[in-house]
Backbone as JSON, one array per atom type, in Angstrom:
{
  "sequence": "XXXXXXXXXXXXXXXXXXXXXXXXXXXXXXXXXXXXXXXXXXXXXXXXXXXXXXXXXXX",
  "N": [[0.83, -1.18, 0.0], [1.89, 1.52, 0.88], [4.12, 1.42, -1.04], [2.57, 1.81, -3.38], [1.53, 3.95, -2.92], [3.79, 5.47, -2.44], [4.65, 5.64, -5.32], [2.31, 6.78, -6.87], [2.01, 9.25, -5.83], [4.46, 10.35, -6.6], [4.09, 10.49, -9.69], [2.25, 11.88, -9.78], [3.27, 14.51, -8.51], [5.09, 14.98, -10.67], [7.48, 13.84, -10.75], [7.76, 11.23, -11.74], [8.91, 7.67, -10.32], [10.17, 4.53, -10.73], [8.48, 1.3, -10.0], [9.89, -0.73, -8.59], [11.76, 1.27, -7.48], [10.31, 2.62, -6.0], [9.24, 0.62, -4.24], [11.5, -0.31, -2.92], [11.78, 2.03, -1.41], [9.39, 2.53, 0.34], [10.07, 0.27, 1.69], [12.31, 0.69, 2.96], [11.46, 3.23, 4.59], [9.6, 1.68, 6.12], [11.34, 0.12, 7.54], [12.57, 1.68, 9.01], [10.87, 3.42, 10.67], [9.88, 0.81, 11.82], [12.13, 0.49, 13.45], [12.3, 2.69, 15.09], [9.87, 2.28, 16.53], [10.14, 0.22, 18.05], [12.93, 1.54, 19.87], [11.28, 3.27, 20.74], [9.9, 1.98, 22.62], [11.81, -0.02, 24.36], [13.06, 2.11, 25.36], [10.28, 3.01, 27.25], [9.88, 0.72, 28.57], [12.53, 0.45, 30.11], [12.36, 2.95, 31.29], [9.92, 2.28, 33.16], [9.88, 0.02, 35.09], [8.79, -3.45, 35.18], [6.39, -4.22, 37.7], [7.52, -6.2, 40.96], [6.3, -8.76, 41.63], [5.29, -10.21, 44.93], [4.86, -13.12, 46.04], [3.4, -14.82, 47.64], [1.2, -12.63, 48.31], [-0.41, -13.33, 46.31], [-2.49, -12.89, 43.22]],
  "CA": [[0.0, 0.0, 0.0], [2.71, 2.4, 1.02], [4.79, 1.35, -2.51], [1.39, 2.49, -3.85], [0.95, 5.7, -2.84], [4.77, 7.0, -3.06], [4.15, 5.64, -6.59], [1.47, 7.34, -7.25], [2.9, 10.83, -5.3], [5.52, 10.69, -7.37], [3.52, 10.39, -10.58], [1.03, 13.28, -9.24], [4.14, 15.44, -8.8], [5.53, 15.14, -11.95], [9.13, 13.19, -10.55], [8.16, 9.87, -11.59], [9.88, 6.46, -10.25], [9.9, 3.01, -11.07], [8.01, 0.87, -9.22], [11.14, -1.23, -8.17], [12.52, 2.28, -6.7], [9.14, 2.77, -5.05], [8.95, -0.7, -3.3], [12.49, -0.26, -1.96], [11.86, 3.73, -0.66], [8.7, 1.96, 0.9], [10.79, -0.88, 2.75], [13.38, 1.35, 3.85], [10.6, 3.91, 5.23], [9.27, 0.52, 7.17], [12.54, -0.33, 8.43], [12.92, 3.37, 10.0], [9.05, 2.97, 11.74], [9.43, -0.49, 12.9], [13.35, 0.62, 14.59], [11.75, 3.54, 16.01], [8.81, 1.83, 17.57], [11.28, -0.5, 19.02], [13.3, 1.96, 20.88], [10.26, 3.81, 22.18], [9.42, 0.61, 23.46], [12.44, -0.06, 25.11], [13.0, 3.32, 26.4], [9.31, 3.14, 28.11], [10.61, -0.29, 29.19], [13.43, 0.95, 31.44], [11.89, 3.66, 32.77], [8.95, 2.28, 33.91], [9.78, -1.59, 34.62], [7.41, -4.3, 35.42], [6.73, -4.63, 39.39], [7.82, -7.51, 41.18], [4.75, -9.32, 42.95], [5.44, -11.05, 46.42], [4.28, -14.28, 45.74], [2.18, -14.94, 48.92], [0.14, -12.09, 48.27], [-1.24, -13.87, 45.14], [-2.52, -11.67, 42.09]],
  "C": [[0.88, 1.25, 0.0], [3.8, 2.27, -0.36], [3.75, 2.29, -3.48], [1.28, 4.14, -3.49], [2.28, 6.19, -2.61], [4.89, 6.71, -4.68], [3.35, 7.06, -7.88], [1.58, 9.23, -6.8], [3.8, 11.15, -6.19], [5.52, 10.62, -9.04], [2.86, 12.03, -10.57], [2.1, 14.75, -9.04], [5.06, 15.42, -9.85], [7.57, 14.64, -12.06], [8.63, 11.28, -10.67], [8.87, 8.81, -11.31], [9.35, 5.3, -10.49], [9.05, 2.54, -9.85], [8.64, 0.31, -7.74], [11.6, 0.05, -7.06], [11.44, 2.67, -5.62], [8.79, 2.22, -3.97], [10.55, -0.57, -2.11], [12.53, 1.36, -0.68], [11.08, 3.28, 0.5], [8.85, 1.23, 2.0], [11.34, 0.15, 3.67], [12.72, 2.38, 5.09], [9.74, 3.16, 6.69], [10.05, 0.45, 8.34], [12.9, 0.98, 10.09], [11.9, 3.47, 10.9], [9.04, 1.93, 12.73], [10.77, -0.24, 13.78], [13.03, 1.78, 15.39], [10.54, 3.46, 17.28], [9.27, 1.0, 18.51], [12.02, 0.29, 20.1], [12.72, 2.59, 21.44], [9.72, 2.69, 22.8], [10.32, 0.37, 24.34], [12.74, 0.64, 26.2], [11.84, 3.35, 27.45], [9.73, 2.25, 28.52], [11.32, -0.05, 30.8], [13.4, 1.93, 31.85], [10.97, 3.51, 33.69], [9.24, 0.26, 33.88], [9.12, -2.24, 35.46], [7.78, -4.56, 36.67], [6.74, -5.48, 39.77], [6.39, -7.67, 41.87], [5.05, -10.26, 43.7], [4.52, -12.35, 45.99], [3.2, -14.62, 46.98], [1.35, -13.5, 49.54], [-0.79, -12.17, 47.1], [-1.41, -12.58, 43.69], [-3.09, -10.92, 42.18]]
}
């Protein structure tokens, strides 16, 4: 979907690219989202980390 529409952006502004160049801009744009959601994950991680629970006060 996202190959699709910088495709099609880049048609609509008059800098056409291949598809091929489209699908890889696409990935790479992924790659940068899914390593960013990762270290805000982590970061919330170790500042806020999971509380221990005393076992003989159950759940």
């Amino acid at each position: 979907m996202l190959t699709l529409a910088l495709w099609l952006l880049g048609h609509a502004t008059g800098h056409p690219a291949g598809l091929a160049a489209s699908a890889s801009f696409a990935a790479l744009i992924a790659a940068i989202g899914e390593t960013g959601d990762w270290a805000r994950r982590r970061r919330k991680a170790r500042r806020h980390p999971p509380e221990k629970r005393d076992a003989s006060t159950g759940p």
